[in-house]
Every structure is written in structure tokens, then in C-alpha cells.
N, C-alpha and C positions, 0 to 999 in steps of 0.2 A: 482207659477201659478199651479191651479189644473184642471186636462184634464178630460174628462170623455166621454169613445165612447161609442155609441148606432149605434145598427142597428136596422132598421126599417122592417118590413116584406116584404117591393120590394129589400130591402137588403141594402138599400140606408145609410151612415154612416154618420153620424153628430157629431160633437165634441162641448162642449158646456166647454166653459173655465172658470174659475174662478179667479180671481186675491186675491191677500191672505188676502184678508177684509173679502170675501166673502167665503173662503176657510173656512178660522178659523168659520165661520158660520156653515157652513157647518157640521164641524167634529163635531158642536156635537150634531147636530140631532140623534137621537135614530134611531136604524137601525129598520124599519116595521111599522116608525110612519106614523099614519094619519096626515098631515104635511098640515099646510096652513104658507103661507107668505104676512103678512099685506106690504103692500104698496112695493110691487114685481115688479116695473118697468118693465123688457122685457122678466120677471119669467124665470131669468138666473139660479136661486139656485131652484127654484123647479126641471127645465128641466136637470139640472146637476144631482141632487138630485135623478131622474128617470133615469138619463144613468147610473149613479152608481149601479142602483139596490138597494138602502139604504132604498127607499120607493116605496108605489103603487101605490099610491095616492096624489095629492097637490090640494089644492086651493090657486090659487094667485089674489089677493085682491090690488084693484088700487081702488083711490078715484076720479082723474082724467082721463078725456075721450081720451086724445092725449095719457099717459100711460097704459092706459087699451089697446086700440087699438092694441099697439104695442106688448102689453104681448099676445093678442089674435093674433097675425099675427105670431110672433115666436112661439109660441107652435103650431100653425097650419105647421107649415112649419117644425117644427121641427116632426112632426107625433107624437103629443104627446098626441092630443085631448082628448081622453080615460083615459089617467094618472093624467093630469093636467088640472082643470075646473079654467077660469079666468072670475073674478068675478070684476062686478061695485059698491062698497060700502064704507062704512067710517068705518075703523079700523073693530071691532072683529063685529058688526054691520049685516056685509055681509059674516059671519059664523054662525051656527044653534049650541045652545048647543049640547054639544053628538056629532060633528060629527067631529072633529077632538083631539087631545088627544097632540099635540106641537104645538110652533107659532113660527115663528119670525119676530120680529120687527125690521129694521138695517137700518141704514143710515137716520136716524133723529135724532132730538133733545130728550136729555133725560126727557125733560119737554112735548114734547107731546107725546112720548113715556107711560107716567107718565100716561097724559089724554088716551090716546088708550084703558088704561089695567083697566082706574078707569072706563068710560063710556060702557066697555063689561064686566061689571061683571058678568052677568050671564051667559055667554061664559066662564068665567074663570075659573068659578067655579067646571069646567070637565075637566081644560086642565092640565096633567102632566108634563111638562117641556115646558119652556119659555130660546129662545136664541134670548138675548135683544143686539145691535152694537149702542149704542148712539153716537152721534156724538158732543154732547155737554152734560154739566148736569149730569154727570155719576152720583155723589155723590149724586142727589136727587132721580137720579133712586133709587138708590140703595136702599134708606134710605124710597121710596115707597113700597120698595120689602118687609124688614121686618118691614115695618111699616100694612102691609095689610094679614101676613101670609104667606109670602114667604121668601127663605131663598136663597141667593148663593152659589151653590154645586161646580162650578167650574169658573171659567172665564180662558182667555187667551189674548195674544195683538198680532197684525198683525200690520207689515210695508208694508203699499202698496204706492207708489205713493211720496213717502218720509216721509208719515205722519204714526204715530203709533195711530190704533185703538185699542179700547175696546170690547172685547164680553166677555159677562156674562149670563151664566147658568145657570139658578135659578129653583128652584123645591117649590112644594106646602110643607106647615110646618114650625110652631113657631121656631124661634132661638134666641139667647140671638142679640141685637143690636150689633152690630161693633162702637168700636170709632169709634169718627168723621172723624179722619184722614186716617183711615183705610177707609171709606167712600169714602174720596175722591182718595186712592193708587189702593185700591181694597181688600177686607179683603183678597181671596184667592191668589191674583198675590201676595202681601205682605207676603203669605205662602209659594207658590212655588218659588219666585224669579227668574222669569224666564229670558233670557241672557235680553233681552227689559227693564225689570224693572226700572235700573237706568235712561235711557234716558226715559221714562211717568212719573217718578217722575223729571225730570229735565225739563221736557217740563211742569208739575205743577205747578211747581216754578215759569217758565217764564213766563206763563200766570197769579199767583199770582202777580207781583211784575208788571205787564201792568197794571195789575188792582190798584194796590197801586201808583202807579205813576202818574195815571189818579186823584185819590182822591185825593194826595199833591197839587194840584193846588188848592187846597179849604181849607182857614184858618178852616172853617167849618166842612168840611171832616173828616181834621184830626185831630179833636178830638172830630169823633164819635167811638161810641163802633164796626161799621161796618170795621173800618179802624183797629181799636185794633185788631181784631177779624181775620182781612187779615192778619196783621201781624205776629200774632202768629201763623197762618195758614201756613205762610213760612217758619215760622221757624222750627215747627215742621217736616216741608216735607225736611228740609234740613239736621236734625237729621235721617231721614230715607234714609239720601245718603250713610248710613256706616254700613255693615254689615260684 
């Protein structure tokens, strides 16, 4: 859990916590970025983000009216108004090119994560560092990233809640593709091997082999190239249990 105090100028102290999804997010924002957070719910990582000191500025970006609401009710209450502008719009949509230079997108699907980043192109095409927390989909993120001119400079995994997420760091610039299965590990966790590693690669597997199980019930299934393809998908990630 990551704490972060602010005083406010009646002197009043607010603590704005983070839990380590949101943490690992966090670290790695660029320290002095113009910082917006697509679909920032109670714009807990902007206002953290601001008692740190890390930034000056956030825009947090709700596409729904009940989470907007409440993003504008915490950051009033948190005295952040000045710091932090919350905003009613869809994905990068409800950012003006030029006017922020990071993003992050956390706690969705890697598939419409996919669509956020494909429908604000012209927002994108200013912004220097992207920290992406899919919550499904990673490997297609991923495989959006250097398929559009992006590349991943860092990632890392958080256990919050009992479950291990994903955050990936990616920066603008051509890079050679990652195999596939590095696709689905993470090219750079499969660098660093961090303590987490083995258990995201053992939760890959078990999520492979639900999905191959689900196909065995179908004479049909199983002997599509889909099911081959699952297969060989496991087994490779099960070669990557030994290092």
C-alpha cells in the first residue's frame, strides 16, 4: 500500500492511498509529467500523484456520469481543484493534442484499451509515455503496441487483492516484434524475472488449459487449428516455468 500526505493551504492533511495495482501504476509516471488518467474513477492516482509531488498537473477522464461525479466530488474535497481538472469524455476524445505528454489507461480490458489508444490517434501522436494495467487481453495490447509504433520500455506485476496484475510502460518507436509467447509473458517481465514471474506464468497456463477444456467438449473444436494453437500455447508457457 502506497500513502501519500498533502497539506492543503488551511493546513488541512489528506492521505490518498493506493493499493499495489495502482501503486505499480503510479511508479512509473515520469516525475513533472502533464499527466491525464483515461477512465480515473475517484481520480485516486491523479490525487496521489499530486500529494507526491511527481506532477502539477492531471486531467482525469470518466466516460460515465455516476464516476465522473465522484472523481469531481473527491478531488474537491481533496483541495485539489487547481491540480487536477475532471473531465466528461470517451477515452483520449476528452484530451486536446499538446496538452498532456503521459496517459494511463488501468483497469480495463486489453481489448478496449486496444480501441482508447486506436480511436485517439491524434492525441497520441504527442504523448511520450503510455502506462497501460489491462485487466484482460495483455497479449493483444501488446502486440497493438508494436504493431502501431510503440515499443515496451519497462513493465512490472502487482499482487493486490490476491490477484497478479500487469502494467506496461511503453514509449513511442519502431522495435523488432516479441515472439508470441513473450506476447503473452511480457517481453520485459521475461527479462527481468521478477519474484511474481512464475506464478503470471502459472496463472497463463491455468487460464490456457480452462480454455482448452471448454473446446474438448467439441468433436469439432478439437480438431481446429484454434485448439492446436491453444495447445502449443501451453506448452510453450510451461517451458518458460524453468529458468
Amino acid at each position: 500500500m502506497m500513502k501519500a500526505v498533502r497539506q492543503d493551504e488551511k493546513g488541512a492533511v489528506t492521505v490518498q492511498e493506493l493499493d499495489e495495482r495502482l501503486a505499480a501504476v503510479a511508479a512509473f509516471v515520469p516525475l513533472g509529467a502533464r499527466f491525464a488518467d483515461i477512465g480515473a474513477d475517484h481520480a485516486k492516482l491523479p490525487l496521489a500523484l499530486v500529494a507526491m509531488e511527481r506532477i502539477a498537473h492531471a486531467v482525469a477522464v470518466e466516460v460515465n456520469e455516476g464516476p465522473f461525479a465522484a472523481a469531481e466530488r473527491a478531488v474537491r474535497l481533496a483541495g485539489c481543484t487547481a491540480a487536477v481538472e475532471v473531465r466528461l469524455g470517451d477515452g483520449l476524445s476528452a484530451i486536446r493534442p499538446g496538452e498532456v505528454d503521459a496517459v494511463a489507461v488501468a483497469g480495463m480490458g486489453g481489448s478496449l484499451i486496444s480501441r482508447i489508444l486506436t480511436d485517439g490517434a491524434a492525441v497520441l501522436q504527442e504523448i511520450k509515455t503510455l502506462i497501460l494495467q489491462p485487466q484482460s487481453d495483455a497479449a493483444e495490447l501488446r502486440a497493438w503496441l508494436y504493431a502501431h509504433d510503440w515499443h515496451i520500455a519497462d513493465e512490472s506485476l502487482a499482487l493486490a487483492g490476491g490477484r497478479i496484475y500487469e502494467v506496461l510502460l511503453a514509449k513511442p518507436g519502431r522495435e523488432d516484434f516479441p515472439a508470441p509467447i513473450l506476447l503473452e509473458i511480457g517481453p520485459l517481465l521475461w527479462q527481468k524475472k521478477p519474484p511474481l514471474l512464475r506464478a503470471h506464468i502459472e496463472h497463463l497456463i491455468l487460464r490456457a488449459r480452462r480454455a482448452a477444456l471448454g473446446m474438448e467438449k467439441s468433436a469439432r473444436a478439437k480438431e481446429s487449428a484454434a485448439y492446436r494453437a491453444l495447445k502449443e500455447k501451453i506448452a510453450s508457457l510451461k517451458e518458460r516455468l524453468i529458468w
